[in-house]
C-alpha positions as CSV (number, residue, x, y, z in Angstrom):
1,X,10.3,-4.2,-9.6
2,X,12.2,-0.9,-8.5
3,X,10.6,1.4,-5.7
4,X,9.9,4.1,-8.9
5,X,8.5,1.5,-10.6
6,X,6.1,0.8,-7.6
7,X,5.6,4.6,-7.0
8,X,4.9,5.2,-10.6
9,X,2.1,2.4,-10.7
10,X,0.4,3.3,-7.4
11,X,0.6,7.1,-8.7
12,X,-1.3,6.0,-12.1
13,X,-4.0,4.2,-10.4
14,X,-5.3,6.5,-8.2
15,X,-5.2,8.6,-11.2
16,X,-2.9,11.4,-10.0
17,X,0.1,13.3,-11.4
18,X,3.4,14.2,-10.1
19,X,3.2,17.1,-9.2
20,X,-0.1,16.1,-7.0
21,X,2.0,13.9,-5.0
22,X,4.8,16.2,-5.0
23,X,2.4,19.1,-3.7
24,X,1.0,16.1,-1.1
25,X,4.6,15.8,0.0
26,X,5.5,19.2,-0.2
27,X,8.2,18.9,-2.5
28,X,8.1,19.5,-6.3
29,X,6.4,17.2,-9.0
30,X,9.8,17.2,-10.8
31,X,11.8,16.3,-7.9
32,X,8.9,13.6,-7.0
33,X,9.6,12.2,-10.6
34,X,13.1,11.8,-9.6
35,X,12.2,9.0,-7.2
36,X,9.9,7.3,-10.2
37,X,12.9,6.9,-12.4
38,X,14.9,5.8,-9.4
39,X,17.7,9.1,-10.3
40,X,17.5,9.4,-6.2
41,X,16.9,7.5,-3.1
42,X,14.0,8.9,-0.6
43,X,15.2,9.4,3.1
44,X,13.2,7.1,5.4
45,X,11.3,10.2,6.6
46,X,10.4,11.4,2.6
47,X,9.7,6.8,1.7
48,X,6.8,7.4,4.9
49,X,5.3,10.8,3.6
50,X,5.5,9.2,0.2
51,X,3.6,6.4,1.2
52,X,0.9,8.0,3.3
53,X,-0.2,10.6,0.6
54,X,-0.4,7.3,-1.7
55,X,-2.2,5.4,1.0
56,X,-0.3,2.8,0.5
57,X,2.0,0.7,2.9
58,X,5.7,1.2,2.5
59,X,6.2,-2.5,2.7
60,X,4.9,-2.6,-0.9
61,X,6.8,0.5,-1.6
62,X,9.5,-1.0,-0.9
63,X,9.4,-4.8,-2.1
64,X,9.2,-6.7,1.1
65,X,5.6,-7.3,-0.1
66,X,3.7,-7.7,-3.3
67,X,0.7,-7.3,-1.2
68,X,-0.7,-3.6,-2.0
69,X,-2.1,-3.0,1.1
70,X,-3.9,0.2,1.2
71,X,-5.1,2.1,4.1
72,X,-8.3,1.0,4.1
73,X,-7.1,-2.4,4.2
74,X,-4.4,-1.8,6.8
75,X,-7.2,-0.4,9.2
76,X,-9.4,-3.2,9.2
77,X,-6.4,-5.5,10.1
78,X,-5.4,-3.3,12.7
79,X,-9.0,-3.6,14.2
80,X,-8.9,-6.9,14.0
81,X,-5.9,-7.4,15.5
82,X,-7.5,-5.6,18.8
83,X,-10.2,-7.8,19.4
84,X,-10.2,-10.1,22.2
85,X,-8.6,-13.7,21.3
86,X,-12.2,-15.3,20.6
87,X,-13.6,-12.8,18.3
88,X,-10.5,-13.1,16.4
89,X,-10.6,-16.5,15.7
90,X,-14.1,-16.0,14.8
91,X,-13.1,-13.6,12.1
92,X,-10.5,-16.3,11.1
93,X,-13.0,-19.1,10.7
94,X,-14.9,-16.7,8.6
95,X,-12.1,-15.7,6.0
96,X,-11.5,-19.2,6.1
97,X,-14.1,-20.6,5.4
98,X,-14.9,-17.6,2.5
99,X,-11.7,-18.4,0.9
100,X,-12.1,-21.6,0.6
101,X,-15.6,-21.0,-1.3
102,X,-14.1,-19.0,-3.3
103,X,-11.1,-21.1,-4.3
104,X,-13.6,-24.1,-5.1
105,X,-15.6,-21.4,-7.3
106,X,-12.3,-20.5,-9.0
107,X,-12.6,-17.1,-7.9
108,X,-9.3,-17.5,-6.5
């Protein structure tokens, strides 16, 4: 999957248009388009305003993950990630342990 194609799908489900996310990025919603049917190439700068007004992390923007992280998601993983070591792992055990549940109720 291209980076338009990704752009184009995140764009559809949080129900906007192109020219919304062009207006969010303060460029047109034809020149946003552009990007969707991969005619051009974002700078870095224009890939990380693209990818904050989709709230969406630019590692699934750009392919390195099929994870869609989204902001929400991202901020709760950066808390995490501040807690002291033994409150951590105590959040591990717990996901852990959830997952596993769910995997055996084939939720997963």
């Amino acid at each position: 999957m291209t980076f338009g194609d990704r752009l184009t799908i995140v764009r559809k489900k949080k129900k906007l248009s192109q020219a919304d996310v062009g207006k969010k990025i303060g460029i047109s919603g034809d020149a946003y388009g552009r990007y969707e049917r991969n005619e051009v190439r974002p700078t870095i700068e224009m890939a990380v305003k693209i990818s904050k007004a989709l709230e969406i992390s630019l590692d699934y923007l750009t392919g390195t993950t099929d994870l869609e992280l989204d902001n929400k998601m991202i901020n709760r993983v950066q808390a995490v990630s501040k807690l002291p070591e033994k409150e951590k792992e105590c959040v591990y055990i717990f996901l852990d342990s959830f997952i596993d549940r769910m995997k055996l109720q084939g939720l997963l």
